[in-house]
N, C-alpha and C positions, 0 to 999 in steps of 0.2 A: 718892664714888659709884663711880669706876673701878675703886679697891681690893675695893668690896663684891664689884663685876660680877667680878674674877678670882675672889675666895674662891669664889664661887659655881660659877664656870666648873672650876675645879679641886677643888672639894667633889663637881661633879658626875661630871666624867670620870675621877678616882678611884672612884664607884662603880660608872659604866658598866665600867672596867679591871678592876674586880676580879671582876663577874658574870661579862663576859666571859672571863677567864684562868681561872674554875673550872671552867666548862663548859667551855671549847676546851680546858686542857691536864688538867684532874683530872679532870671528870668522864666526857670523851668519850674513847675510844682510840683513835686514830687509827691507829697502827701497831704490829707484835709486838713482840714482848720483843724487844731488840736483841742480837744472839749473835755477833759481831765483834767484833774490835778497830777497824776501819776504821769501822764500825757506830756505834759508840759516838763518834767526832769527827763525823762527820755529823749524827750526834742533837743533838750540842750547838749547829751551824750552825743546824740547825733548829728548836731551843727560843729562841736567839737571834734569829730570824729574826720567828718567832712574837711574843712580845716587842713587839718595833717596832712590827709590823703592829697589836696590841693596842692599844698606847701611841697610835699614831695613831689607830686607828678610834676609841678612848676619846674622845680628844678631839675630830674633828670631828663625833661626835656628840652630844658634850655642847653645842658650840655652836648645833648644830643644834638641838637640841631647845629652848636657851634662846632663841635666836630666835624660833622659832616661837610660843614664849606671850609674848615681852618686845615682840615687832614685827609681833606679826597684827593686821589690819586689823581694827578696831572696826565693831560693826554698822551700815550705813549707809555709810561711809567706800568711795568707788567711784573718787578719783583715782588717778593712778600716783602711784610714791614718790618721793620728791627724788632727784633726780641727787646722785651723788656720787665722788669723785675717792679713788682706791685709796691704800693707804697703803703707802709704800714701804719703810719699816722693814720690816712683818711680810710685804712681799711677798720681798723682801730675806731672811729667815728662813724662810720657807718654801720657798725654793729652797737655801739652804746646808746647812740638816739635815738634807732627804735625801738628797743630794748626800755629805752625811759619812758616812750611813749607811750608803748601797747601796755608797761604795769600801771601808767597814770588809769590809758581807759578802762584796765579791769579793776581798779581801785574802786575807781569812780561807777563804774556800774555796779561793785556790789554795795557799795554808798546806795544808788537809788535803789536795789532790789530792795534791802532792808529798809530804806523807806517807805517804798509805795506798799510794803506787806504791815506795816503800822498804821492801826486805825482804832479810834477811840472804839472805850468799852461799847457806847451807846451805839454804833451803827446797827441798821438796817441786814438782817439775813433774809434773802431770798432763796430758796430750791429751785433748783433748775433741773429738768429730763431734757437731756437730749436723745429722742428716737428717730428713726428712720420714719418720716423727713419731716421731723415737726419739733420745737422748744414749746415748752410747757412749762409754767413759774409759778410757785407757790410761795405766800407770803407768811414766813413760820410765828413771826411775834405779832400781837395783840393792838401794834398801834395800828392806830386809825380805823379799828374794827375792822383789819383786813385777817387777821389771825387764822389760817387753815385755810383762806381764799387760794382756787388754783385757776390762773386765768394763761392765754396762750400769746399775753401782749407784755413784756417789759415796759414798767410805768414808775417812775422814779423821781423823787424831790432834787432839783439841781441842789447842789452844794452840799449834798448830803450823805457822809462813807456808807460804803455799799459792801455787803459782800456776799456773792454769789457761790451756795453749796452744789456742785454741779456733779448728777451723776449720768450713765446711759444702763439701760437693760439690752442693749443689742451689742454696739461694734463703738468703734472709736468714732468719737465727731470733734470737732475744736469749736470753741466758742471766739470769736472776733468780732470787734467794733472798731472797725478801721479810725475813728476820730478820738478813740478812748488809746489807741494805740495795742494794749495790751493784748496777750493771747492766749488760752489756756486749752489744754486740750480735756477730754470730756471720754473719760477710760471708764469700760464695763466693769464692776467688782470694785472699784474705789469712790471716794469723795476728792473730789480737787475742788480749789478753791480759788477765786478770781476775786481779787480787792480793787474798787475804785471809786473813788469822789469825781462823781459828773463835775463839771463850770460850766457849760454851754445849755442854756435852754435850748431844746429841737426837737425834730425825730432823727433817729441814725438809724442805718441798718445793723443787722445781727445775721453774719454771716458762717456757715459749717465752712472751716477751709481743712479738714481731712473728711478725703475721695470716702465716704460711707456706701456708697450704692447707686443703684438705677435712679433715685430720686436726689441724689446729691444737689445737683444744682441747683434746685429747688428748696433747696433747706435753707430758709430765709426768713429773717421775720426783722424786727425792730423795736428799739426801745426808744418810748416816749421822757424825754426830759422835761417835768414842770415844774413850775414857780409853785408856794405853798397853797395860792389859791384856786390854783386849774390842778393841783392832785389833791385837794380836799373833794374838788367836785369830783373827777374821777372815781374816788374813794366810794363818794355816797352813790354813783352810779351802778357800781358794780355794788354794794349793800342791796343795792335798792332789787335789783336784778336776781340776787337768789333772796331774799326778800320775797317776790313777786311768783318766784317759780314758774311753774307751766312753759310756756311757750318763748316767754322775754326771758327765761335762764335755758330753756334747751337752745336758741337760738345763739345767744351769749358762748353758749359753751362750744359750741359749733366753730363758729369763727373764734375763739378764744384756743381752744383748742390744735388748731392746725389741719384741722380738717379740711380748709376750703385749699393748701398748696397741694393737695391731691385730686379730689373730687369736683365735680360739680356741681352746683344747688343754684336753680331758680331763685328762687324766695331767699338763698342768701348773698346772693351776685357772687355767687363764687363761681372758677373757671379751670379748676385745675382737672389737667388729663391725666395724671399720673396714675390714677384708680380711675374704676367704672364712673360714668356718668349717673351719680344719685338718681336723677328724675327719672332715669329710663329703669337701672335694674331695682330699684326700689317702689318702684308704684305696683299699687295690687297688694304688699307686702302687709301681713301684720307687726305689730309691736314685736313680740314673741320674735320674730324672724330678724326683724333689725335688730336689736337686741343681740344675738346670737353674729350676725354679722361684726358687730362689733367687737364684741370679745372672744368670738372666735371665727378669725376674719380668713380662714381654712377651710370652714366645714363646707360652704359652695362658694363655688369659685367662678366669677363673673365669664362668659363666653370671651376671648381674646385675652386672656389674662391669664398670669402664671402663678401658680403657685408662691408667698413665701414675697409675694407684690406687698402688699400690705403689711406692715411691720406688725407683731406679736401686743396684744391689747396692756395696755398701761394704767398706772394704777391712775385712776379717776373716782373722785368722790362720790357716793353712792345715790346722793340727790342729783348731781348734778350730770352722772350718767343715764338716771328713771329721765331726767329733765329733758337728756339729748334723743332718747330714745321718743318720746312723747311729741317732740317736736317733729323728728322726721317723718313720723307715723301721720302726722297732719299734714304735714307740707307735702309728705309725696306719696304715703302710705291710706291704704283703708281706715287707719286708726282701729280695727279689730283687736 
Protein backbone atom coordinates (compact mmCIF):
# COMPACT_ATOMS: atom_id res chain seq x y z
CA UNK A 1 0.00 0.00 0.00
CA UNK A 2 2.87 2.53 0.87
CA UNK A 3 4.80 1.53 -2.25
CA UNK A 4 1.53 2.30 -4.40
CA UNK A 5 1.13 5.86 -2.36
CA UNK A 6 5.01 6.83 -3.52
CA UNK A 7 4.51 5.48 -7.33
CA UNK A 8 1.73 7.63 -7.38
CA UNK A 9 3.22 10.60 -5.29
CA UNK A 10 6.19 10.58 -7.86
CA UNK A 11 4.14 9.65 -11.14
CA UNK A 12 2.51 12.74 -9.98
CA UNK A 13 5.11 15.52 -9.26
CA UNK A 14 6.98 14.23 -12.31
CA UNK A 15 4.09 15.71 -14.26
CA UNK A 16 3.30 18.71 -12.20
CA UNK A 17 7.65 19.26 -12.91
CA UNK A 18 7.63 18.70 -16.23
CA UNK A 19 4.18 21.16 -17.13
CA UNK A 20 5.87 23.44 -14.94
CA UNK A 21 9.61 23.69 -16.33
CA UNK A 22 7.92 24.05 -19.98
CA UNK A 23 6.17 26.82 -19.27
CA UNK A 24 8.68 28.62 -16.55
CA UNK A 25 11.90 27.93 -18.60
CA UNK A 26 10.60 27.13 -22.61
CA UNK A 27 7.78 28.57 -23.02
CA UNK A 28 7.94 31.85 -21.03
CA UNK A 29 10.99 34.39 -21.46
CA UNK A 30 11.90 35.79 -18.75
CA UNK A 31 14.94 37.59 -19.67
CA UNK A 32 17.21 38.78 -22.99
CA UNK A 33 19.51 37.08 -24.88
CA UNK A 34 22.35 36.99 -22.52
CA UNK A 35 25.51 39.22 -24.18
CA UNK A 36 28.32 38.70 -21.51
CA UNK A 37 30.67 36.55 -20.26
CA UNK A 38 29.69 37.42 -16.57
CA UNK A 39 26.17 36.94 -18.08
CA UNK A 40 26.34 33.73 -19.02
CA UNK A 41 27.58 32.18 -15.30
CA UNK A 42 24.81 33.97 -13.73
CA UNK A 43 22.35 32.40 -16.14
CA UNK A 44 23.54 29.11 -15.20
CA UNK A 45 22.91 30.17 -11.15
CA UNK A 46 19.71 31.03 -12.29
CA UNK A 47 18.61 27.93 -14.37
CA UNK A 48 19.92 26.18 -11.37
CA UNK A 49 18.11 27.91 -8.93
CA UNK A 50 15.03 27.55 -10.97
CA UNK A 51 15.34 23.79 -10.96
CA UNK A 52 14.97 23.41 -7.11
CA UNK A 53 12.49 25.81 -6.91
CA UNK A 54 10.57 23.43 -9.79
CA UNK A 55 11.57 20.21 -8.09
CA UNK A 56 10.13 21.54 -4.85
CA UNK A 57 6.91 23.12 -5.81
CA UNK A 58 6.45 19.64 -8.04
CA UNK A 59 6.39 17.90 -5.19
CA UNK A 60 4.49 19.73 -2.45
CA UNK A 61 2.08 19.89 -4.92
CA UNK A 62 1.72 16.73 -5.80
CA UNK A 63 1.12 15.93 -2.21
CA UNK A 64 -1.25 18.36 -1.95
CA UNK A 65 -3.37 17.64 -4.54
CA UNK A 66 -3.33 13.82 -3.49
CA UNK A 67 -4.36 14.66 -0.10
CA UNK A 68 -7.09 16.58 -0.87
CA UNK A 69 -9.01 13.64 -2.95
CA UNK A 70 -7.30 10.64 -0.66
CA UNK A 71 -8.26 12.69 2.93
CA UNK A 72 -11.33 14.98 2.14
CA UNK A 73 -14.03 14.61 4.43
CA UNK A 74 -16.88 12.46 3.12
CA UNK A 75 -20.30 13.77 2.88
CA UNK A 76 -21.80 14.04 6.32
CA UNK A 77 -18.48 13.50 8.27
CA UNK A 78 -18.50 17.06 10.61
CA UNK A 79 -15.81 15.60 13.35
CA UNK A 80 -12.21 17.03 13.60
CA UNK A 81 -9.47 14.62 12.34
CA UNK A 82 -7.37 12.50 14.75
CA UNK A 83 -4.69 13.98 16.43
CA UNK A 84 -1.42 12.96 15.32
CA UNK A 85 2.25 13.00 16.18
CA UNK A 86 4.80 14.30 13.20
CA UNK A 87 7.24 12.20 11.84
CA UNK A 88 10.71 12.77 12.61
CA UNK A 89 12.47 11.11 9.75
CA UNK A 90 10.86 13.25 7.08
CA UNK A 91 10.74 16.33 9.39
CA UNK A 92 14.55 15.42 9.89
CA UNK A 93 14.70 15.48 5.66
CA UNK A 94 13.09 18.26 5.07
CA UNK A 95 15.31 20.48 7.00
CA UNK A 96 18.70 18.85 5.62
CA UNK A 97 17.86 19.22 1.77
CA UNK A 98 17.41 22.57 1.93
CA UNK A 99 19.78 23.41 4.05
CA UNK A 100 22.31 21.50 1.25
CA UNK A 101 20.67 23.20 -1.28
CA UNK A 102 20.65 26.93 -0.41
CA UNK A 103 24.85 26.36 0.88
CA UNK A 104 25.29 24.82 -2.76
CA UNK A 105 23.61 28.19 -4.27
CA UNK A 106 25.68 30.50 -1.91
CA UNK A 107 28.75 28.46 -2.81
CA UNK A 108 28.29 28.74 -6.15
CA UNK A 109 27.46 32.28 -6.40
CA UNK A 110 30.30 33.48 -4.39
CA UNK A 111 32.33 31.02 -6.97
CA UNK A 112 30.78 33.55 -9.84
CA UNK A 113 31.23 36.84 -7.93
CA UNK A 114 34.94 36.27 -7.64
CA UNK A 115 34.96 35.31 -10.99
CA UNK A 116 33.22 37.72 -12.96
CA UNK A 117 35.28 40.49 -10.57
CA UNK A 118 38.55 38.85 -12.27
CA UNK A 119 39.86 40.52 -15.40
CA UNK A 120 43.09 40.64 -17.12
CA UNK A 121 45.82 43.21 -16.20
CA UNK A 122 45.11 44.70 -19.93
CA UNK A 123 41.46 45.63 -19.80
CA UNK A 124 39.80 48.68 -20.92
CA UNK A 125 38.87 51.53 -18.08
CA UNK A 126 36.23 53.55 -18.77
CA UNK A 127 34.72 56.79 -16.26
CA UNK A 128 31.41 56.87 -16.01
CA UNK A 129 29.13 60.30 -14.42
CA UNK A 130 26.09 59.46 -13.53
CA UNK A 131 24.05 62.91 -13.22
CA UNK A 132 20.68 63.78 -13.12
CA UNK A 133 19.45 62.55 -16.05
CA UNK A 134 22.45 62.09 -18.24
CA UNK A 135 25.72 59.14 -18.30
CA UNK A 136 28.59 60.64 -19.56
CA UNK A 137 31.93 58.21 -20.48
CA UNK A 138 35.26 59.03 -20.58
CA UNK A 139 38.02 56.83 -21.96
CA UNK A 140 40.98 57.24 -19.24
CA UNK A 141 43.91 55.11 -21.30
CA UNK A 142 45.74 56.06 -24.49
CA UNK A 143 44.49 53.19 -26.78
CA UNK A 144 43.21 53.91 -29.69
CA UNK A 145 43.94 57.65 -29.19
CA UNK A 146 40.93 57.90 -27.30
CA UNK A 147 42.98 58.77 -23.93
CA UNK A 148 40.89 61.94 -21.98
CA UNK A 149 38.09 61.55 -24.83
CA UNK A 150 34.52 62.27 -22.85
CA UNK A 151 31.70 61.24 -25.09
CA UNK A 152 27.85 60.66 -23.92
CA UNK A 153 27.61 57.14 -25.92
CA UNK A 154 29.08 53.77 -24.40
CA UNK A 155 31.19 52.30 -27.41
CA UNK A 156 32.92 49.07 -26.72
CA UNK A 157 35.12 46.12 -28.55
CA UNK A 158 33.01 42.83 -28.23
CA UNK A 159 35.18 40.37 -26.34
CA UNK A 160 37.03 42.74 -24.77
CA UNK A 161 37.26 43.07 -20.36
CA UNK A 162 35.70 46.22 -19.50
CA UNK A 163 35.66 47.99 -16.40
CA UNK A 164 33.58 50.64 -15.69
CA UNK A 165 34.92 53.50 -12.77
CA UNK A 166 31.55 54.81 -12.00
CA UNK A 167 30.88 57.91 -10.04
CA UNK A 168 27.71 60.71 -9.35
CA UNK A 169 27.98 64.51 -8.02
CA UNK A 170 24.27 64.51 -7.22
CA UNK A 171 22.24 61.49 -5.66
CA UNK A 172 22.31 57.74 -6.26
CA UNK A 173 21.69 56.25 -9.90
CA UNK A 174 22.36 52.37 -10.75
CA UNK A 175 23.91 51.67 -13.74
CA UNK A 176 21.99 48.39 -15.71
CA UNK A 177 22.34 46.55 -18.93
CA UNK A 178 19.60 44.18 -18.82
CA UNK A 179 21.63 41.69 -21.53
CA UNK A 180 25.06 42.15 -19.55
CA UNK A 181 22.88 41.07 -16.61
CA UNK A 182 24.94 42.77 -13.99
CA UNK A 183 24.06 45.89 -11.79
CA UNK A 184 25.83 48.35 -9.77
CA UNK A 185 24.81 51.16 -8.20
CA UNK A 186 26.35 54.73 -8.90
CA UNK A 187 26.80 56.47 -5.03
CA UNK A 188 27.80 60.24 -4.55
CA UNK A 189 31.45 60.49 -2.60
CA UNK A 190 32.65 56.96 -3.83
CA UNK A 191 33.98 55.09 -6.89
CA UNK A 192 32.22 51.70 -7.55
CA UNK A 193 33.18 49.62 -9.94
CA UNK A 194 31.17 47.31 -12.74
CA UNK A 195 33.41 44.46 -14.60
CA UNK A 196 32.31 42.92 -17.86
CA UNK A 197 33.43 41.21 -21.12
CA UNK A 198 30.55 41.98 -23.78
CA UNK A 199 30.09 38.42 -26.30
CA UNK A 200 27.27 39.86 -28.20
CA UNK A 201 27.83 42.49 -31.07
CA UNK A 202 24.61 45.11 -30.87
CA UNK A 203 23.27 48.00 -29.28
CA UNK A 204 21.76 47.44 -25.60
CA UNK A 205 20.18 49.92 -23.42
CA UNK A 206 21.78 51.54 -20.29
CA UNK A 207 19.23 52.00 -17.96
CA UNK A 208 19.20 54.25 -14.13
CA UNK A 209 16.90 51.63 -12.10
CA UNK A 210 17.33 53.88 -8.64
CA UNK A 211 14.17 56.52 -8.62
CA UNK A 212 16.95 59.67 -8.87
CA UNK A 213 14.26 62.45 -9.75
CA UNK A 214 11.64 64.23 -11.83
CA UNK A 215 13.82 63.08 -14.96
CA UNK A 216 14.29 59.46 -13.73
CA UNK A 217 12.66 57.85 -16.37
CA UNK A 218 14.38 59.45 -18.74
CA UNK A 219 17.78 58.42 -17.83
CA UNK A 220 18.59 56.28 -20.73
CA UNK A 221 21.23 55.82 -23.01
CA UNK A 222 23.03 52.77 -24.64
CA UNK A 223 26.15 51.02 -25.31
CA UNK A 224 27.25 50.18 -28.65
CA UNK A 225 29.03 46.70 -29.02
CA UNK A 226 31.65 46.45 -31.96
CA UNK A 227 33.73 44.12 -33.86
CA UNK A 228 37.48 45.61 -34.08
CA UNK A 229 36.72 47.03 -37.33
CA UNK A 230 33.46 49.36 -36.77
CA UNK A 231 35.30 50.64 -33.36
CA UNK A 232 38.54 51.44 -35.21
CA UNK A 233 36.16 53.66 -37.37
CA UNK A 234 34.19 54.89 -34.47
CA UNK A 235 37.46 55.72 -32.93
CA UNK A 236 38.71 57.76 -35.86
CA UNK A 237 35.26 59.48 -36.01
CA UNK A 238 35.23 60.90 -32.81
CA UNK A 239 39.52 61.95 -33.25
CA UNK A 240 38.29 63.32 -36.13
CA UNK A 241 35.50 65.35 -34.46
CA UNK A 242 37.45 67.21 -31.76
CA UNK A 243 40.19 67.28 -34.32
CA UNK A 244 37.73 69.41 -36.46
CA UNK A 245 36.36 71.46 -33.49
CA UNK A 246 33.96 74.36 -34.13
CA UNK A 247 30.64 73.26 -34.88
CA UNK A 248 31.26 69.21 -35.81
CA UNK A 249 32.69 68.91 -31.93
CA UNK A 250 30.02 71.41 -30.26
CA UNK A 251 27.39 69.44 -32.09
CA UNK A 252 29.16 65.99 -31.16
CA UNK A 253 29.26 67.08 -27.65
CA UNK A 254 25.61 68.14 -27.56
CA UNK A 255 24.33 64.69 -28.37
CA UNK A 256 27.22 63.09 -26.76
CA UNK A 257 26.71 64.66 -23.74
CA UNK A 258 22.91 63.95 -22.68
CA UNK A 259 21.77 66.98 -23.57
CA UNK A 260 19.13 66.03 -26.14
CA UNK A 261 17.01 63.56 -23.03
CA UNK A 262 16.18 66.97 -21.77
CA UNK A 263 16.11 69.71 -24.14
CA UNK A 264 15.13 70.34 -27.36
CA UNK A 265 17.31 71.28 -30.58
CA UNK A 266 16.14 71.71 -34.15
CA UNK A 267 19.48 71.29 -35.83
CA UNK A 268 19.96 68.30 -33.48
CA UNK A 269 16.68 66.32 -33.79
CA UNK A 270 16.47 66.14 -30.41
CA UNK A 271 13.07 66.20 -28.41
CA UNK A 272 13.27 66.20 -24.96
CA UNK A 273 10.77 68.13 -22.66
CA UNK A 274 12.24 67.73 -19.46
CA UNK A 275 14.13 71.36 -19.64
CA UNK A 276 13.13 74.53 -21.81
CA UNK A 277 12.86 74.14 -25.29
CA UNK A 278 16.51 75.31 -26.69
CA UNK A 279 15.11 76.93 -29.89
CA UNK A 280 12.75 79.14 -28.16
CA UNK A 281 14.60 80.28 -24.61
CA UNK A 282 17.74 80.44 -26.42
CA UNK A 283 17.51 82.49 -29.63
CA UNK A 284 18.52 86.24 -29.38
CA UNK A 285 20.92 84.86 -26.76
CA UNK A 286 24.75 85.67 -26.75
CA UNK A 287 27.55 83.13 -26.21
CA UNK A 288 28.33 84.89 -22.67
CA UNK A 289 24.67 84.02 -21.66
CA UNK A 290 24.70 80.29 -22.99
CA UNK A 291 27.68 79.91 -21.40
CA UNK A 292 26.37 80.87 -18.13
CA UNK A 293 23.31 78.73 -18.58
CA UNK A 294 25.24 76.04 -18.69
CA UNK A 295 27.31 76.06 -15.83
CA UNK A 296 25.09 77.75 -13.93
CA UNK A 297 21.91 76.52 -14.93
CA UNK A 298 20.29 78.65 -11.62
CA UNK A 299 21.05 82.01 -12.40
CA UNK A 300 17.65 82.43 -14.92
CA UNK A 301 15.34 80.28 -14.67
CA UNK A 302 13.35 79.37 -17.76
CA UNK A 303 9.33 80.74 -17.46
CA UNK A 304 7.46 77.31 -16.31
CA UNK A 305 10.34 75.87 -14.72
CA UNK A 306 11.56 75.21 -11.16
CA UNK A 307 14.29 75.75 -9.79
CA UNK A 308 17.01 72.98 -9.08
CA UNK A 309 15.12 71.30 -12.80
CA UNK A 310 18.54 71.16 -14.33
CA UNK A 311 21.13 69.14 -12.60
CA UNK A 312 24.21 71.15 -11.05
CA UNK A 313 26.95 71.81 -14.20
CA UNK A 314 29.55 68.74 -14.67
CA UNK A 315 33.03 68.57 -15.17
CA UNK A 316 33.37 68.83 -18.96
CA UNK A 317 36.55 69.45 -20.93
CA UNK A 318 37.23 72.93 -21.48
CA UNK A 319 37.51 72.67 -25.53
CA UNK A 320 34.75 70.71 -25.77
CA UNK A 321 32.45 72.96 -23.49
CA UNK A 322 33.99 76.55 -25.69
CA UNK A 323 32.84 73.91 -28.63
CA UNK A 324 29.27 73.31 -27.11
CA UNK A 325 28.87 76.85 -26.28
CA UNK A 326 29.90 77.91 -29.96
CA UNK A 327 27.55 75.62 -31.50
CA UNK A 328 24.51 76.68 -29.69
CA UNK A 329 25.17 80.21 -30.23
CA UNK A 330 24.99 79.47 -34.08
CA UNK A 331 22.25 77.19 -34.19
CA UNK A 332 19.97 79.17 -32.12
CA UNK A 333 21.86 82.07 -30.67
CA UNK A 334 23.01 85.59 -32.29
CA UNK A 335 26.57 84.20 -32.12
CA UNK A 336 27.45 87.73 -30.21
Amino acid sequence: MRKTLYIQLLLLSVVIGAITFVISLVVISWLPKVASEEGERIDAIYLFTSIICIVIFAIVAAVTIYAMFKFRAKPGELEDGKPIHGHTGIEIMWTLIPTILVTAIGIWSAIVVVQNDDLPDDHRIVAVQAQQFAWSFTYNDERDGLGGMQVGELVVRVNEPLELHMTSPDVIHAFWVPEWRQKQDVVPGITTFYRITPTEEGVFPIICTELCGLGHSVMRNQVRVLNDEAFEAWATEIRSAVDGGGETLGKSVFQNQGCAACHALADAGATGAIGPDLDSVLTGQSAEAIRQSIVDPNAVISEGFAEGVMPPYGAVPEDQLEALVDYLATAVGDGS
